[in-house]
DOKOL-347955 format. One record per residue (C-alpha): x, y negated, z negated. Coordinates in steps of 0.25 Angstrom, whole numbers, plus 5000, padded with zeros to 4 digits. Layout:
<sites>
XYZ ...
</sites>
This chain:
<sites>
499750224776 498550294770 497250194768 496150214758 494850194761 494050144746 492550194748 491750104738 490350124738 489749984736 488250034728 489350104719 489950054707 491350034709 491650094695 491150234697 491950244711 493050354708 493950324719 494450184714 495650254705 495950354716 495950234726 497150164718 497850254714 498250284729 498150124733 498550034721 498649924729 497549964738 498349894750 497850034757 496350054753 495250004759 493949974751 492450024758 491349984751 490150084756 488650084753 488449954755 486849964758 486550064746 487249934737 486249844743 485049914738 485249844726 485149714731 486149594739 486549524726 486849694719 487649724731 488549574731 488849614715 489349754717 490149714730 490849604723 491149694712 491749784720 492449714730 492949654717 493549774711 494349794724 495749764727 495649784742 495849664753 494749714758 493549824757 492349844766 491049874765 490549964775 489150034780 489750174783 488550234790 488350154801 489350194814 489150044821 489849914816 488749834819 487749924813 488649934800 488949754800 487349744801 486849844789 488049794781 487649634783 487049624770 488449674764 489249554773 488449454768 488549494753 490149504758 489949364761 489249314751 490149384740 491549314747 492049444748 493249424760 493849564757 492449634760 492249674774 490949744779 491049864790 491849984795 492649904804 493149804796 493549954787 494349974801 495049854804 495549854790 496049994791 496649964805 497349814800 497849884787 498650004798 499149904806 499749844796 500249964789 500849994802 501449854805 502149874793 502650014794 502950014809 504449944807 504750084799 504050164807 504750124821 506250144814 505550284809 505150324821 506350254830 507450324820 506550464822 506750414838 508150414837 508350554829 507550624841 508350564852 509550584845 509050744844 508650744858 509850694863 510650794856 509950904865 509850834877 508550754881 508350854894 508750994894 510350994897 511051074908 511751194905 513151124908 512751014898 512351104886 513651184888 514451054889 513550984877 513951144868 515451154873 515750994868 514951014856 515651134852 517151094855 516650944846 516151044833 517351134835 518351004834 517650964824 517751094816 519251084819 519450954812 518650984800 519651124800 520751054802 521151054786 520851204785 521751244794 522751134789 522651224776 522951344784 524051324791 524851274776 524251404770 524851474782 526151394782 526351424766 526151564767 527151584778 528151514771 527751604758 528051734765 528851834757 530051914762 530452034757 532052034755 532952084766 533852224765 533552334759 534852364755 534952214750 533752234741 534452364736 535752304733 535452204723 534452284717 535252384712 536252274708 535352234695 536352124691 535852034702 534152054698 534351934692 534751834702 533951724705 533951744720 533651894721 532951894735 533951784741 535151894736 534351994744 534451934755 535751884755 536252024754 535552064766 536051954772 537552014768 537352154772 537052094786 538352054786 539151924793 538051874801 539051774807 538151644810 536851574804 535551604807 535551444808 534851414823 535351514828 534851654832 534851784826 534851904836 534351984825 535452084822 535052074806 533952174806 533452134790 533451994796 532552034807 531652124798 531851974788 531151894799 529952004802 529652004788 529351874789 528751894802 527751994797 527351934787 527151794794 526451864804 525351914794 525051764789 525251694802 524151804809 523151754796 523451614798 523151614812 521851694813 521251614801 521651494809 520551554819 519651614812 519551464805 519251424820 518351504821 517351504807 517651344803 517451284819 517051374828 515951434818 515351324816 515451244830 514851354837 513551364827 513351224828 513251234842 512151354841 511551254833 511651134842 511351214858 510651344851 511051404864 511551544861 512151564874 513151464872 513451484858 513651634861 514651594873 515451484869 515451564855 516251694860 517151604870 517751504859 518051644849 518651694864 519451574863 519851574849 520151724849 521151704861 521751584852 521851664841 522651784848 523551664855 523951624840 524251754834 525051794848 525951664844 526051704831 526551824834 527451754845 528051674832 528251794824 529051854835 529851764837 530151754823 530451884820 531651894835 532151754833 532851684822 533251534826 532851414824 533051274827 532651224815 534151204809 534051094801 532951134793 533551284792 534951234789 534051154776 533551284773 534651374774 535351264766 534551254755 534551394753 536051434756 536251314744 535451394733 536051524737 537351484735 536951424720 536951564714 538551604713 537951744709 537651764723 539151744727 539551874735 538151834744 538451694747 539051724760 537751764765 536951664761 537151574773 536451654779 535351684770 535051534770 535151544785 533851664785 533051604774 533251464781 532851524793 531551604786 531151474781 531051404795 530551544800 529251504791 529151374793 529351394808 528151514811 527251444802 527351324807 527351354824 526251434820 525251344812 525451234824 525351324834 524051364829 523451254824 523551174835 523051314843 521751274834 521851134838 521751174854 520651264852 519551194853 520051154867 520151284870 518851314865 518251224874 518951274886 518351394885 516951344881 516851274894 517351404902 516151494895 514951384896 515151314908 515251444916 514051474925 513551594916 513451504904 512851384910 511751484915 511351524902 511351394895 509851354893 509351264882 508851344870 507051344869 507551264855 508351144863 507151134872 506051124859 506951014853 506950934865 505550924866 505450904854 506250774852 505850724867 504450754860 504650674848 505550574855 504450524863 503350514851 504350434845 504550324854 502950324858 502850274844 503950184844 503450114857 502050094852 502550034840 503449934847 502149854850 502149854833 
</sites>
């Protein structure tokens, strides 16, 4: 609170005083001003009964509690009580209780108007200064009260980082949910060219049949004929593979399901490593600011990640292997549906008469594509997805393997920055509860 100290000079009249408008306009009220009448002696020259005049009118004029008259040249109280006794008696005389005469009345005025501005501030204050309090042990805490031991600050950096990078997980979890339907469309959107040469050349140079709603499916229903009697189902069982444009079929597919396969996989890391690991490891450069450990635990979790990465395209390719040498499955119900569906709609065109006998097996190898796709896709998306799921506890193996070793733990020393902050706060810290313990006794 900002106080204003009025000087009137009392063998002045009060109209020609300039500082009464200034004066109000900072204190309306005037609950913060206080009034000091000056020149007391030169306004008794003029005589007792001149002086009781001009002082009622001006201590008239004031809306103060209180004003005070003062001697203002004379150093001692007492000195300053006796040259002003003429003033108290015209005080007296005149009735005025808000007039009081001397520089120490001034001061204890000055020092009972504090208090009580304090008094009446010190409930705001105290939550203030106790929330301010709370905010610095709360920051101090976060970097440890005393300097921490090089095991400590790798242990408090290694839980840190695995808690960000789970975190991180979760918050991908829905981009890479979009991935793998992405991945799982296109694989099932894959394009094959037509089997046989020959096949393709027979019906185009019949140009009668052009116009047959089923063009492609005619194409591989001649191939299927000029393989001749293949003598049982591709229906759970297997296919040594004696039918070379069956084979090349299959690796068609292969080839291309490779190529999107190889894509969805290395975007699946390199999502890893921009969306949660990017940001993990900034915040802990920001949070330790020890470049040392960002530096090592940095290349050891892209180690790990890489290996991870060559682990999934080797079971890709395992996949695709296996794909393009086996042709069984176990899945007959759903294949018998398939192969069903599709045998029915064939045999709906009578145009197609002399091709009908192969179409058993046709349905069988389209049936069998179809679980081809759904198959690969989805051993690959699970496989992969939960490989994500399992690398943060992969990570974390190798994190403790690179800091707590010996070489590490040598070379982790708080950063000049660290220390600053903690004695700043253990500075601040103890100002703030000096004040709060002295106004306890508030």
């Amino acid at each position: 609170m900002a106080m204003i100290l009025r000087i009137v000079p009392l063998n002045q009249d009060p109209d020609t005083i300039s500082t009464w408008k200034t004066v109000l306009e900072a204190d309306p009220e005037q609950e913060r001003t206080i009034c000091i009448l000056t020149k007391a002696d030169l306004a008794l020259k003029d005589g007792k009964e001149a002086f009781k005049k001009r002082l009622r009118n001006i201590s008239s004029g004031l809306k103060h509690r209180r004003c005070f008259i003062v001697h203002g040249s004379l150093s001692e109280t007492q000195n300053e009580l006796n040259e002003l006794k003429i003033v108290t008696d015209c005080i007296h005389d005149l009735d005025l209780n808000h007039v009081a005469v001397g520089i120490s009345a001034v001061n204890e005025c000055i020092e009972e108007k504090m208090l009580q501005h304090i008094k009446e501030t010190i409930p705001k204050l105290r939550s203030s200064l106790y929330g301010k309090y709370e905010k610095c042990s709360e920051e101090l805490n976060k970097i440890g009260i005393r300097a921490k031991q090089s095991y400590e600050v790798a242990l408090g950096y290694r839980d840190s980082m695995i808690d960000h990078i789970k975190r991180k997980s979760d918050s991908t979890k829905a981009k890479y949910r979009q991935m793998v339907e992405e991945f799982s469309s296109e694989t099932n959107n894959i394009k094959l060219e037509q089997l046989g040469v020959d096949a393709s050349t027979d019906f185009k140079s019949n140009p009668t049949k052009q116009s047959m709603p089923n063009d492609r499916i005619v194409l591989l229903a001649k191939e299927i004929k000029s393989l001749g009697d293949i003598g049982r189902g591709f229906v759970n069982s297997c296919f040594c593979g004696h039918e070379k444009a069956l084979e090349m079929f299959v690796k068609q597919f292969s080839d291309i399901f490779d190529t999107v396969a190889t894509a969805f996989i290395e975007e699946l890391y390199d999502v890893f490593i921009t969306d949660i690991f990017g940001p993990s490891i900034k915040k802990m450069a920001n949070e330790f600011k020890l470049k040392v450990l960002n530096t090592t635990v940095e290349k050891a979790v892209r180690e790990v990640v890489s290996e991870e990465r060559q682990k999934a395209l080797n079971d890709k390719n395992w996949e695709i292997y296996c794909c393009q040498r086996r042709f069984f499955t176990t899945n007959t119900h759903y294949l018998e549906d398939i192969a069903k569906k599709v045998h029915d709609k064939l045999m709906e065109d009578d145009s197609l008469e002399d091709l009908k006998s192969s179409f058993d097996s046709l349905s069988d190898i389209k049936a069998f594509m179809k679980v081809r796709r759904k198959m690969l896709a989805d051993n690959i998306q699970m496989k992969f997805t939960v490989g994500l799921e399992d690398l943060p506890g992969k990570i974390k193996e190798k994190i403790d393997k690179v800091l707590f070793s010996e070489k590490t733990l040598a070379s982790i020393k708080e950063s000049p920055e660290v220390i600053a902050i903690r004695d700043f706060y253990t500075s601040r810290l103890e100002m703030l509860k000096s004040a709060l313990d002295e106004m306890s006794y508030l």
